[in-house]
Biopython code that builds the backbone (N, CA, C, O; Angstrom):
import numpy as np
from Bio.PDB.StructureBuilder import StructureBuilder

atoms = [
    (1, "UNK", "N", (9.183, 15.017, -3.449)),
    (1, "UNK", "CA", (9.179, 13.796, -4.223)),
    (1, "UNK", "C", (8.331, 14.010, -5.477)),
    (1, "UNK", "O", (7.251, 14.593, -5.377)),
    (2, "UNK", "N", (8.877, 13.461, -6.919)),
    (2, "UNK", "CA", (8.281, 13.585, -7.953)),
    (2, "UNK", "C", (6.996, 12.891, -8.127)),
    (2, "UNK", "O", (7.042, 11.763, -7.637)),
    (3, "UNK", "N", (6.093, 13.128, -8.552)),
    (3, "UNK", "CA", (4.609, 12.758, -8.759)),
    (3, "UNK", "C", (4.750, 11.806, -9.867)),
    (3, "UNK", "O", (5.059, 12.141, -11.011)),
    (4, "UNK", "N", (4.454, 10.309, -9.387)),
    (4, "UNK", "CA", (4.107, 9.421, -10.179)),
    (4, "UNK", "C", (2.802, 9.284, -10.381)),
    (4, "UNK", "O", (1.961, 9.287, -9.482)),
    (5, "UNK", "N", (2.479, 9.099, -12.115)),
    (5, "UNK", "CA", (0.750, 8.998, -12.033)),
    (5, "UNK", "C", (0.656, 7.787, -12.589)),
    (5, "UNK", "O", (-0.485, 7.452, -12.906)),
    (6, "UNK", "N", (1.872, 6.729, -12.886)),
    (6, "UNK", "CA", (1.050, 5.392, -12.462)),
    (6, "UNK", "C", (0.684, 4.691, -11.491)),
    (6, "UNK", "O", (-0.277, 3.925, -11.432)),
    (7, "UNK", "N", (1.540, 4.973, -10.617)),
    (7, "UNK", "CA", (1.376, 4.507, -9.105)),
    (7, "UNK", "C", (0.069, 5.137, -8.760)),
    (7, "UNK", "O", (-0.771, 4.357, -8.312)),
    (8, "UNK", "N", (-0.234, 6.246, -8.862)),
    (8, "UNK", "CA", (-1.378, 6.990, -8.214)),
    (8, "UNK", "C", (-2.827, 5.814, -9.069)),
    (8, "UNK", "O", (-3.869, 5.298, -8.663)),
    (9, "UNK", "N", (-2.253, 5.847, -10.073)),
    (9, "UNK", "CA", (-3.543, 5.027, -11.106)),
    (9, "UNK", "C", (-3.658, 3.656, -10.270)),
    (9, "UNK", "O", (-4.721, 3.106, -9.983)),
    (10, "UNK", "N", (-2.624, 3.296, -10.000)),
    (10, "UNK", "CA", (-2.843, 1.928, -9.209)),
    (10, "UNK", "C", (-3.105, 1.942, -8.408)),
    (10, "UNK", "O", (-3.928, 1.055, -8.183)),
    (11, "UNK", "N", (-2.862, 2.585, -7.540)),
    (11, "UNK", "CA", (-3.329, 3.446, -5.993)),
    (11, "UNK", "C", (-4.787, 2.982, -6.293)),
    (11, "UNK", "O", (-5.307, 1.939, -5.898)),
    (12, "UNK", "N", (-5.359, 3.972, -7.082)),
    (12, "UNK", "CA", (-6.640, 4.247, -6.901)),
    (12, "UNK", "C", (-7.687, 3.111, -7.411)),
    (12, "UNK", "O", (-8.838, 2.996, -6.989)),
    (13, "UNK", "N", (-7.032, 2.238, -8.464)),
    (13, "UNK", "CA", (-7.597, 1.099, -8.459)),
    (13, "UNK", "C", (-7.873, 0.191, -7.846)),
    (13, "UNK", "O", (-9.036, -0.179, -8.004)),
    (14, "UNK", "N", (-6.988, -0.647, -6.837)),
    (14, "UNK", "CA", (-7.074, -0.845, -5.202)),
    (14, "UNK", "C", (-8.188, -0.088, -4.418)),
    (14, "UNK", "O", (-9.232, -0.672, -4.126)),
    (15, "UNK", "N", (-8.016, 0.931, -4.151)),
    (15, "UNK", "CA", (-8.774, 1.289, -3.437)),
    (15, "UNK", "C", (-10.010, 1.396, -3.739)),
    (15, "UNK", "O", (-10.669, 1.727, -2.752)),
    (16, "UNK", "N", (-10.801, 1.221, -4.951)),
    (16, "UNK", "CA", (-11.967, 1.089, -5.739)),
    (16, "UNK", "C", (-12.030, -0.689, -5.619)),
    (16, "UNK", "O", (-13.086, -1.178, -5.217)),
    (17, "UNK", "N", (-11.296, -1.271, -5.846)),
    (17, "UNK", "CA", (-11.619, -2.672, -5.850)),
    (17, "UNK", "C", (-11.655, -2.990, -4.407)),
    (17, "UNK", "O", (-12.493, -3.868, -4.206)),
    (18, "UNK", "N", (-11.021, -2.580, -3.259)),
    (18, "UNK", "CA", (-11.408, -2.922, -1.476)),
    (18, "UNK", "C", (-12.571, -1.929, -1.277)),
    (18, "UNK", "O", (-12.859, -1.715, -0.100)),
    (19, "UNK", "N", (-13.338, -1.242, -2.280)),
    (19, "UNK", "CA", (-14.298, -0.559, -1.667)),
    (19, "UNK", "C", (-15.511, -1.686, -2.258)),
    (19, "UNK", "O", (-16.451, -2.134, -1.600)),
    (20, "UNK", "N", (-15.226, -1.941, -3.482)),
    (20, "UNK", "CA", (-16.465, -2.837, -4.188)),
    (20, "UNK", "C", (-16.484, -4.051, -3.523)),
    (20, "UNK", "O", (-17.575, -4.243, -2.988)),
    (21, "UNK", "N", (-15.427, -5.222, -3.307)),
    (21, "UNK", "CA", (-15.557, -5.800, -2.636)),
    (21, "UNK", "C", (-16.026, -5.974, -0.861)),
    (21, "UNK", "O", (-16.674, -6.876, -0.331)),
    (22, "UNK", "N", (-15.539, -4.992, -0.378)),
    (22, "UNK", "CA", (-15.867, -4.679, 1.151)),
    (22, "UNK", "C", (-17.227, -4.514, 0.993)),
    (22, "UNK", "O", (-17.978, -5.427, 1.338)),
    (23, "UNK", "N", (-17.634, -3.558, 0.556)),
    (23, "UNK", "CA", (-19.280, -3.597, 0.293)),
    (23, "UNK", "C", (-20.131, -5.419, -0.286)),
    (23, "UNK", "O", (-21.086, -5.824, 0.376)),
    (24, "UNK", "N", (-19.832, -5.907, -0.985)),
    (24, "UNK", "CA", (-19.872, -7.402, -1.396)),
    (24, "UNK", "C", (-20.165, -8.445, -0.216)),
    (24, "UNK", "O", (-21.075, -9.171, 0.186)),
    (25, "UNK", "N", (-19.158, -8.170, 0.025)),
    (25, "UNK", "CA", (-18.768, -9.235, 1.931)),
    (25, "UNK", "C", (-19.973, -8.922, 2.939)),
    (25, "UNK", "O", (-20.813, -9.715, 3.365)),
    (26, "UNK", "N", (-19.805, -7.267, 3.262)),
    (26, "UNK", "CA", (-20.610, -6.762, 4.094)),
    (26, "UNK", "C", (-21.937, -8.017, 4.389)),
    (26, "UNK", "O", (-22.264, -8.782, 5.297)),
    (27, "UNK", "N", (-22.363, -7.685, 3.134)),
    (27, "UNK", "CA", (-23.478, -8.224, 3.036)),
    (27, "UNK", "C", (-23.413, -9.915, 3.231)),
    (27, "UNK", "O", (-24.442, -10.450, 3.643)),
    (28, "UNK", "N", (-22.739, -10.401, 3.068)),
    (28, "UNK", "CA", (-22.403, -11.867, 3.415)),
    (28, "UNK", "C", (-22.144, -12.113, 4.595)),
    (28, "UNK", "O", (-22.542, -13.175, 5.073)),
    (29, "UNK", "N", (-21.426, -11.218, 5.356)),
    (29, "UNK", "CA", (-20.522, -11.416, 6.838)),
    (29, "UNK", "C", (-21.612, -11.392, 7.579)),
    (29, "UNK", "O", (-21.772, -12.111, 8.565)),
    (30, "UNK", "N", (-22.668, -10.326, 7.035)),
    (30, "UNK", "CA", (-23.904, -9.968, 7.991)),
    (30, "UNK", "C", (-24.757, -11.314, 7.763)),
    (30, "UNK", "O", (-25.181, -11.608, 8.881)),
    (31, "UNK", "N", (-25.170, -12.196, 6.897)),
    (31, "UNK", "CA", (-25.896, -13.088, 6.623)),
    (31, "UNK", "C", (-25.422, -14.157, 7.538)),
    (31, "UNK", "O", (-26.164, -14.651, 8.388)),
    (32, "UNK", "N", (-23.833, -14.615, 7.315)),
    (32, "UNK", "CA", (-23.148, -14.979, 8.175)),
    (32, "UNK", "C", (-23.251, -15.120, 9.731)),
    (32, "UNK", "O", (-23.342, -16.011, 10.576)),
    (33, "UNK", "N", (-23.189, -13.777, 9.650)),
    (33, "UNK", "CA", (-23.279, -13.724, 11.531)),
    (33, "UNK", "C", (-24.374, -14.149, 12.192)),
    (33, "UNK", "O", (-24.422, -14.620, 13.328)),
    (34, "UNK", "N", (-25.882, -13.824, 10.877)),
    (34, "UNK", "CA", (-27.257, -13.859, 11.472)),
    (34, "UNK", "C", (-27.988, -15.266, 12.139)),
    (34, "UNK", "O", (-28.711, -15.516, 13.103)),
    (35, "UNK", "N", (-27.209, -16.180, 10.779)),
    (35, "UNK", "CA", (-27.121, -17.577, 10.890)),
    (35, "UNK", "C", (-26.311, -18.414, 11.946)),
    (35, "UNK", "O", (-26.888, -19.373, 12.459)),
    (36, "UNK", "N", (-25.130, -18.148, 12.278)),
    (36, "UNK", "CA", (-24.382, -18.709, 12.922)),
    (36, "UNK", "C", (-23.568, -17.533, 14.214)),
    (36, "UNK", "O", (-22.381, -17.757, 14.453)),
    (37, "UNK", "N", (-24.170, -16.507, 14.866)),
    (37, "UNK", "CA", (-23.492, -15.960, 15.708)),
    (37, "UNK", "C", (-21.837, -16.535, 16.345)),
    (37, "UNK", "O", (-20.841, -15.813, 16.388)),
    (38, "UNK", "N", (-21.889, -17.914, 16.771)),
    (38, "UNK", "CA", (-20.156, -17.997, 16.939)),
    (38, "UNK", "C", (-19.258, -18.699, 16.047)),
    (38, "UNK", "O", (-18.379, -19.513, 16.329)),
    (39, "UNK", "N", (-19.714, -18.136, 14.650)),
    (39, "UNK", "CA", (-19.084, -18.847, 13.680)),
    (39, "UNK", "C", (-17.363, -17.818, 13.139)),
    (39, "UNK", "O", (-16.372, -18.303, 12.592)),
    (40, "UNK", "N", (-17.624, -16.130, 13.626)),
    (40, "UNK", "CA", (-16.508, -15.880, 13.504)),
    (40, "UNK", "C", (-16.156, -15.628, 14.545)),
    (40, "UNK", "O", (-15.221, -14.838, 14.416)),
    (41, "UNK", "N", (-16.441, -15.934, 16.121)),
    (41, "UNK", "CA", (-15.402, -15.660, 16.820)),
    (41, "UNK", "C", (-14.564, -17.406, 17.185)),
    (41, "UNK", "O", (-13.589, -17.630, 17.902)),
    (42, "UNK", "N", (-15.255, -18.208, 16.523)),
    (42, "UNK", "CA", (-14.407, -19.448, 16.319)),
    (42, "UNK", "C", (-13.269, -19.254, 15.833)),
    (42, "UNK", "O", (-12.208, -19.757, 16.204)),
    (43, "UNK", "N", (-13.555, -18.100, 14.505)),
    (43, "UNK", "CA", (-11.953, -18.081, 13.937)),
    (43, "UNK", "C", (-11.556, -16.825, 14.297)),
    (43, "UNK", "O", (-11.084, -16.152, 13.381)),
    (44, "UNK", "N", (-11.644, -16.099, 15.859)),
    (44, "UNK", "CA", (-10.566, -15.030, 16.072)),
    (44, "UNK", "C", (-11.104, -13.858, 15.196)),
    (44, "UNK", "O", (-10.166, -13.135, 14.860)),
    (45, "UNK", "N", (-12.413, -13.393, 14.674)),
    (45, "UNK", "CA", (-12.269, -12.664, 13.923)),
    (45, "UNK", "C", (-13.859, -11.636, 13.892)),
    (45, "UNK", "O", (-14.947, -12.089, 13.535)),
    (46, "UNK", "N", (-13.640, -10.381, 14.301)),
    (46, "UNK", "CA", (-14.744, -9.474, 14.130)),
    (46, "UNK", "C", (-15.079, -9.572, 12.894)),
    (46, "UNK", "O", (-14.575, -10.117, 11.912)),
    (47, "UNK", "N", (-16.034, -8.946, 13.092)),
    (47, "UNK", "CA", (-16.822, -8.720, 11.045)),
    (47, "UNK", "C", (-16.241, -7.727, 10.363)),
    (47, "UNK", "O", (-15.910, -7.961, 9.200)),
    (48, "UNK", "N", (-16.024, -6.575, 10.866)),
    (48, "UNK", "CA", (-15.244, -5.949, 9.898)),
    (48, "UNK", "C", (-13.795, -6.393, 9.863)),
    (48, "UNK", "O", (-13.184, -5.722, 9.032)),
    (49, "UNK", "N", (-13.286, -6.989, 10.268)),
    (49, "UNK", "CA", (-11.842, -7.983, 9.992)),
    (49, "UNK", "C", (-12.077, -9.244, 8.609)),
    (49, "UNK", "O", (-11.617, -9.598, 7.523)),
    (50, "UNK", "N", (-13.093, -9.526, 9.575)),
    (50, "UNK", "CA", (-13.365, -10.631, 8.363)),
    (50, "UNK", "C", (-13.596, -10.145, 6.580)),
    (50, "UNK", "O", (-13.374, -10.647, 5.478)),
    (51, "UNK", "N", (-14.225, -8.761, 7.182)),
    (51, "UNK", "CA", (-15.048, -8.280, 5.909)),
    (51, "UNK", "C", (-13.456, -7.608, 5.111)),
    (51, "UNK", "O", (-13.516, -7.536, 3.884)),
    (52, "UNK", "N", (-12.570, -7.304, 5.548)),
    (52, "UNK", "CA", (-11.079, -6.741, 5.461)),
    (52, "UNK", "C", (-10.584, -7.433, 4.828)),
    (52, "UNK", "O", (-10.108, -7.010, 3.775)),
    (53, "UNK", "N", (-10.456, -8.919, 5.199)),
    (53, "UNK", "CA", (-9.654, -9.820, 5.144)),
    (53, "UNK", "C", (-9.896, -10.466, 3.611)),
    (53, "UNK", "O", (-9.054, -10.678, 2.739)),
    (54, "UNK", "N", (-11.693, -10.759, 3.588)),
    (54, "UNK", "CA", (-11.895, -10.887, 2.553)),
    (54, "UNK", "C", (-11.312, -10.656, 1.023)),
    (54, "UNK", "O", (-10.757, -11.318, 0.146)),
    (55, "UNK", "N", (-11.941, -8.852, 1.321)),
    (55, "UNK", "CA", (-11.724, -8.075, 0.290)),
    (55, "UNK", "C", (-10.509, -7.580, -0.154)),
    (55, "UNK", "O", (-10.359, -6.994, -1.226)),
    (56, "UNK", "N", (-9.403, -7.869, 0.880)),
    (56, "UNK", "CA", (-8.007, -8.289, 0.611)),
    (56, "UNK", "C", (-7.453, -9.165, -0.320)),
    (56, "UNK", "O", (-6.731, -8.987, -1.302)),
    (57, "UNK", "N", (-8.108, -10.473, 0.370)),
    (57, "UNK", "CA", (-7.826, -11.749, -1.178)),
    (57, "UNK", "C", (-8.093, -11.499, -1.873)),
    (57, "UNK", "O", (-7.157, -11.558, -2.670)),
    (58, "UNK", "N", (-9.385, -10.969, -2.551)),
    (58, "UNK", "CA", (-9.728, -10.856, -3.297)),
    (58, "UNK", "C", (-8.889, -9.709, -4.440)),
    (58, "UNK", "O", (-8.620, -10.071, -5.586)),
    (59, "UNK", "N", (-8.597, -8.524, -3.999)),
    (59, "UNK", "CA", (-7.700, -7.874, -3.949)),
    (59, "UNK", "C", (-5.710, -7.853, -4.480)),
    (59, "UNK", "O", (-4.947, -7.053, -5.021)),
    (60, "UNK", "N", (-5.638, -9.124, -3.957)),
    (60, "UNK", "CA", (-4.164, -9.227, -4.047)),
    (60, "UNK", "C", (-3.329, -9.010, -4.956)),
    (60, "UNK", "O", (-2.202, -8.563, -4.744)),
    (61, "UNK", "N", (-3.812, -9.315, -6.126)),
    (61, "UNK", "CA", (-2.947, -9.350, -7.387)),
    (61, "UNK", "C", (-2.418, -7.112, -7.406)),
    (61, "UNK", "O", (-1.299, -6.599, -7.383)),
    (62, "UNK", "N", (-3.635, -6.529, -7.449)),
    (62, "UNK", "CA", (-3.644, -4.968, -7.775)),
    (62, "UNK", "C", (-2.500, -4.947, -6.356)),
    (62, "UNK", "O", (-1.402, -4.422, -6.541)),
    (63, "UNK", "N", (-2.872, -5.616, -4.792)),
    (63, "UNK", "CA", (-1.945, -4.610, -4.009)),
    (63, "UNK", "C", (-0.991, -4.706, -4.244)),
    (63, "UNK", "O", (-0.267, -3.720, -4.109)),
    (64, "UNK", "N", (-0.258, -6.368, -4.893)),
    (64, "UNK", "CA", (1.070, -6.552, -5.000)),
    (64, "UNK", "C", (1.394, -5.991, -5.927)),
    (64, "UNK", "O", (2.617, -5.856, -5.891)),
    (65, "UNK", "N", (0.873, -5.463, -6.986)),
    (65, "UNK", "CA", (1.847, -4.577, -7.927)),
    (65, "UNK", "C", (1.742, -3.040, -7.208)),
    (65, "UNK", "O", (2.574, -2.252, -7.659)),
    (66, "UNK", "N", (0.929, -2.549, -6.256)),
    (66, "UNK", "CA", (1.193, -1.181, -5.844)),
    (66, "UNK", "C", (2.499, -1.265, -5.039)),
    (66, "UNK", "O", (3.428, -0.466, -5.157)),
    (67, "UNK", "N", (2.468, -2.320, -4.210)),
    (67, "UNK", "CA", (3.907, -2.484, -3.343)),
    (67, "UNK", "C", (4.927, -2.741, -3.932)),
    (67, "UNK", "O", (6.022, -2.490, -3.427)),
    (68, "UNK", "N", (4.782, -3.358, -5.256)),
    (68, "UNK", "CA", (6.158, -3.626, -6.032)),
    (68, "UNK", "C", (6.645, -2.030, -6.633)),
    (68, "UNK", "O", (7.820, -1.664, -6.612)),
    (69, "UNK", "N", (5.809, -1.408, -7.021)),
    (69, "UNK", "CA", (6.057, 0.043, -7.993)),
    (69, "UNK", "C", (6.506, 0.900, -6.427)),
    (69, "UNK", "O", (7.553, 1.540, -6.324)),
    (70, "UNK", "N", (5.658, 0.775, -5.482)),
    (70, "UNK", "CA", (5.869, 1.617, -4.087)),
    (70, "UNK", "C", (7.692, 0.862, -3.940)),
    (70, "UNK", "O", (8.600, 1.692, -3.990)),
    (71, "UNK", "N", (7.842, 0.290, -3.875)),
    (71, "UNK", "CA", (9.362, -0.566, -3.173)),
    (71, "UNK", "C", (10.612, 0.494, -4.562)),
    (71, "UNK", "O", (11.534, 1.304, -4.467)),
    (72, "UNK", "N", (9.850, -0.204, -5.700)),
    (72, "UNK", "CA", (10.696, 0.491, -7.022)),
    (72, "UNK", "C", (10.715, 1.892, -7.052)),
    (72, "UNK", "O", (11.749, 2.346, -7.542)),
    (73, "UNK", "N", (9.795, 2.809, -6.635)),
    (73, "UNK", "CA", (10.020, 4.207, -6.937)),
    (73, "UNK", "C", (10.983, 4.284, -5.414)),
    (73, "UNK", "O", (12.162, 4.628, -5.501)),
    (74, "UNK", "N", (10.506, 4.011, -4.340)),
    (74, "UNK", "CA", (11.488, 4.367, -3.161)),
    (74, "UNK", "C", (12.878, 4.273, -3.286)),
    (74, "UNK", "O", (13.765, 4.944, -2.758)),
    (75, "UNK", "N", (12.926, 3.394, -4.018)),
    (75, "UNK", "CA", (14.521, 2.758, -4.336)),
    (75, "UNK", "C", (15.140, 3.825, -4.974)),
    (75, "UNK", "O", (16.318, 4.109, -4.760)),
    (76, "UNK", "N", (14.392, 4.462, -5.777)),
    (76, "UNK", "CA", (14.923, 5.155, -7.078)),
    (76, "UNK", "C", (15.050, 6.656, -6.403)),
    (76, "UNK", "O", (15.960, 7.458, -6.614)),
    (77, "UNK", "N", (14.040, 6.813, -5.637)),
    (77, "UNK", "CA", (14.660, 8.100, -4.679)),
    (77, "UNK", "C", (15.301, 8.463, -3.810)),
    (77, "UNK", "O", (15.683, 9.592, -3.501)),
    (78, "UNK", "N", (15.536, 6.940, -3.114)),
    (78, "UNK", "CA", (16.867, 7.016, -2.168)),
    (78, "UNK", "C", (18.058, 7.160, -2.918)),
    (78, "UNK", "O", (18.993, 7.885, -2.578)),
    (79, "UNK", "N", (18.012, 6.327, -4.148)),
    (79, "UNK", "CA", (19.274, 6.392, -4.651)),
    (79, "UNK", "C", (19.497, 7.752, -5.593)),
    (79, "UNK", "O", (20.521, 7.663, -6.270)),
    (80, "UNK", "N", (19.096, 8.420, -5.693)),
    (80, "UNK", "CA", (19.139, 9.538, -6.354)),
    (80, "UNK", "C", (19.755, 10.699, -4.883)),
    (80, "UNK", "O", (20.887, 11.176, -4.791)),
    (81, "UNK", "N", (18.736, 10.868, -4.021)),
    (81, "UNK", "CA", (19.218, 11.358, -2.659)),
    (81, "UNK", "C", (21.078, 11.259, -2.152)),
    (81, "UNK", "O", (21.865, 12.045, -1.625)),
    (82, "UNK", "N", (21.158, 9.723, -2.706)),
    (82, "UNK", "CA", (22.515, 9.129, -1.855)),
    (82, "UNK", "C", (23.553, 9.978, -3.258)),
    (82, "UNK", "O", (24.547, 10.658, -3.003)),
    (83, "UNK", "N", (23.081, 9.751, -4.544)),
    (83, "UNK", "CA", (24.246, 10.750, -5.566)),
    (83, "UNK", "C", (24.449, 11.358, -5.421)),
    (83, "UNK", "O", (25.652, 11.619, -5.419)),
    (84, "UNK", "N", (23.015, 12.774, -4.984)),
    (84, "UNK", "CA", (23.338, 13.831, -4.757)),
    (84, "UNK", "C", (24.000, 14.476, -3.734)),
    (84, "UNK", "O", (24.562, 15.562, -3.871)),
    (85, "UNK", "N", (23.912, 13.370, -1.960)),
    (85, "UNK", "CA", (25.286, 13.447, -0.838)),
    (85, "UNK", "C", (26.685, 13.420, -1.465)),
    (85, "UNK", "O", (27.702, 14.002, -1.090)),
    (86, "UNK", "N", (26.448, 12.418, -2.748)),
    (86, "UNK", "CA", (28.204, 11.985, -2.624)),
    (86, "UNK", "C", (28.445, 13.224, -3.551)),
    (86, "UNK", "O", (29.560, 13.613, -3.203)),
    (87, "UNK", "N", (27.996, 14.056, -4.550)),
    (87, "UNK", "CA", (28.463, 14.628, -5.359)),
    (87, "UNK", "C", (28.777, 15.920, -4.464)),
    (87, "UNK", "O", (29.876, 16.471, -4.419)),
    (88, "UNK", "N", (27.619, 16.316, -3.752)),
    (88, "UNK", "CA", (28.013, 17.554, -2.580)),
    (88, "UNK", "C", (29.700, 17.590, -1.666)),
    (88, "UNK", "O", (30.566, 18.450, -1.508)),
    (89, "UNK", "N", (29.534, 16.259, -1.265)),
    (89, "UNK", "CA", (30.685, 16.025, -0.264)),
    (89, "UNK", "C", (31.935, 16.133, -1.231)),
    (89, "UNK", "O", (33.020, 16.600, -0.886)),
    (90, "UNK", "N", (31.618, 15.609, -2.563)),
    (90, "UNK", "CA", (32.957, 15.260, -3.926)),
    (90, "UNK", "C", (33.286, 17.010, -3.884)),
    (90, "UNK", "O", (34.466, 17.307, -3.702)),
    (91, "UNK", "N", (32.381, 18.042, -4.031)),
    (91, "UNK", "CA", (32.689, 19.730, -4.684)),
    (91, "UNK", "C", (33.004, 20.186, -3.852)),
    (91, "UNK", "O", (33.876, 21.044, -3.984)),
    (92, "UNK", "N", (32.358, 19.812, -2.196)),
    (92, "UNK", "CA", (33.108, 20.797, -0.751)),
    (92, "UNK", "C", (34.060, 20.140, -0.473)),
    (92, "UNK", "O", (34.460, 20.619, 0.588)),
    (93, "UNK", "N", (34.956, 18.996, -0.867)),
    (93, "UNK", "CA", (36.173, 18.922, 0.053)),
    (93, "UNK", "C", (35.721, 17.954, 0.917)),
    (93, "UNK", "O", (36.319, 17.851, 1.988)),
    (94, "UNK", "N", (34.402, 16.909, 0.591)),
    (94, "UNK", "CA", (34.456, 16.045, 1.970)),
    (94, "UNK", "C", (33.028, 16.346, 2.918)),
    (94, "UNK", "O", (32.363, 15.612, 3.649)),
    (95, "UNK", "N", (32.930, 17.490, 2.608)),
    (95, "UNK", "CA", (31.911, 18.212, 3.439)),
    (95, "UNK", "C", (30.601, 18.256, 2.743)),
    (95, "UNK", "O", (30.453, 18.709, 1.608)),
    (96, "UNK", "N", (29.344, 17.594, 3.732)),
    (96, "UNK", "CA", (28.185, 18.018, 3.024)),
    (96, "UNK", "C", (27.476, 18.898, 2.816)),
    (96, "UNK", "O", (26.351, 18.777, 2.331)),
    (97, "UNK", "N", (27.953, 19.839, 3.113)),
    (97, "UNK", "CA", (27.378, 21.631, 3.660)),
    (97, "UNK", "C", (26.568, 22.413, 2.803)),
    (97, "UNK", "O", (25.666, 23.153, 3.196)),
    (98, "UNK", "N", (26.897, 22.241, 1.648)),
    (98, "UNK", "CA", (26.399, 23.408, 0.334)),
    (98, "UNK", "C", (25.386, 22.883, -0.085)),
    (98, "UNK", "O", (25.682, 22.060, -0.951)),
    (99, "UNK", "N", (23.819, 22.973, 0.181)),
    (99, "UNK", "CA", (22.653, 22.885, -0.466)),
    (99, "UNK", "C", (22.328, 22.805, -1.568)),
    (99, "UNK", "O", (21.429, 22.115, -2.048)),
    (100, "UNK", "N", (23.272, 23.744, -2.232)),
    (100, "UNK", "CA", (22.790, 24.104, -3.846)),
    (100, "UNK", "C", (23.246, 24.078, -4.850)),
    (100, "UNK", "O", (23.098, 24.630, -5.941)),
    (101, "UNK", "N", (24.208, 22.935, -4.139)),
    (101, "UNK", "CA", (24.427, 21.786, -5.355)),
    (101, "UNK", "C", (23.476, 20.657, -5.611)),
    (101, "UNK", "O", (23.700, 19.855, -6.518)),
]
sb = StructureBuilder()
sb.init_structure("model")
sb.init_model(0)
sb.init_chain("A")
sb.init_seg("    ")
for serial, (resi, resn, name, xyz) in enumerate(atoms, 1):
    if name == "N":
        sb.init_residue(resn, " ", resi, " ")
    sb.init_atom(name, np.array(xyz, "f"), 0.0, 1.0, " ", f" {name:<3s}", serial, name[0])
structure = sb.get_structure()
């Protein structure tokens, strides 16, 4: 698969923004917990979930464009994959056999 380096750029921006934020929370979730021990298992939720969950929202706008470019490049390599079946099968007669086309 061809190397996209905007996706990778976005990639890595995400993952710098769930690291800054996760670190952020940490420190809140822990303040959190110190104060109120059954305040997150009221809502179903460990601290590092919570601390996840957080830095997720916070997050959202960067993941949804990595998943939109991730959905768009996949597309673009399946469909490139599926030309290159039909053009193989079009030169053998039907048959997908010859590689190196």
């Amino acid at each position: 698969m061809l190397k996209d380096y905007k996706y990778g750029r976005l990639k890595l921006r995400q993952m710098y923004c769930l690291a800054h934020y996760q670190e952020k929370f940490k420190e809140e979730v822990e303040e959190l917990a110190s104060e109120d021990p059954e305040a997150l298992s009221k809502l179903g939720l460990t601290k590092l979930s919570a601390i996840r969950k957080l830095a997720l929202d916070e997050c959202k706008e960067q993941t949804k464009i990595v998943g939109d470019l991730h959905r768009y490049r996949k597309a673009e390599v399946t469909h490139g994959k599926y030309l290159a079946k039909q053009i193989r099968a079009l030169h053998n007669g039907g048959m997908h056999f010859n590689p190196y086309l």
